[in-house]
C-alpha positions in Angstrom: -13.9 8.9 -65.8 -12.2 11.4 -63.4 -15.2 11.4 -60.8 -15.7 7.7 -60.8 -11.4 7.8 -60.3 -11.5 10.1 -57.1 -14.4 8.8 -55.4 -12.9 5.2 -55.8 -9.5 6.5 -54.8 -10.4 8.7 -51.9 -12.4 5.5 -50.5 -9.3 3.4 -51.2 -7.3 5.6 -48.9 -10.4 5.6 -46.2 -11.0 9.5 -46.9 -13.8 11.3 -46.4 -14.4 14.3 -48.8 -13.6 16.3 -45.5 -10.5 14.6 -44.9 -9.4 15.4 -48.8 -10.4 18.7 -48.7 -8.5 19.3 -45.9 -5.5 18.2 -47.2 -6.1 20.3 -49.9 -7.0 23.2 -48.4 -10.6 23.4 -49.9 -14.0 23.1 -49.2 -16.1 19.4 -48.9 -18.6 21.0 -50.8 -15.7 21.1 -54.2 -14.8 17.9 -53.1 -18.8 17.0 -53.6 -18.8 19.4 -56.8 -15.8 17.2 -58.4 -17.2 13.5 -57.4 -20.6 14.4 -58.8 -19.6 15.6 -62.4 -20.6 19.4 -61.3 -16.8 20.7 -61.9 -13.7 19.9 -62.4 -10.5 20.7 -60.7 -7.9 22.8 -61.6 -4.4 21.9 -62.7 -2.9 22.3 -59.8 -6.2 21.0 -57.8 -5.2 17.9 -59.9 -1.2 17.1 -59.5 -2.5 17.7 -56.0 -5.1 15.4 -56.0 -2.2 12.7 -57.3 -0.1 13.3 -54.8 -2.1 12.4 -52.1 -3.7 9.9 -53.8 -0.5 8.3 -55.0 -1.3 8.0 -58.5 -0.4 9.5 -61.9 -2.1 12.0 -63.6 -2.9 9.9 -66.6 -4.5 7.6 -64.6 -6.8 9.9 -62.5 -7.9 11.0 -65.4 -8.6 7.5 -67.0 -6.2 7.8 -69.5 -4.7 4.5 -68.4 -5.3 1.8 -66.4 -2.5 1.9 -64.1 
């Protein structure tokens, strides 16, 4: 659920896995790696991921629907 959440999300907020990365000072290629199922983020990789994305935790990680 979390890689169909941030792929949906990051094109919601007209990002490109460049643009992300850079605001979260990492590489496209972990960007890639996180979309595609190949890892997953850290903790901290994830309240970060919320911010920017201006969603909750719970729901990034498709524990709810809002």
């Amino acid at each position: 659920m979390f890689k169909e959440r941030l792929k949906s999300l990051r094109a919601e907020k007209n990002l490109t896995q460049t643009q992300l990365a850079e605001k979260l000072n990492t590489t496209q290629r972990k960007i890639s790696y996180w979309e595609n199922g190949v890892t997953e983020p850290s903790l901290a990789d994830l309240m970060s991921i919320s911010e920017i994305l201006e969603v909750s935790l719970d729901f990034l990680l498709g524990k709810t629907d809002y």
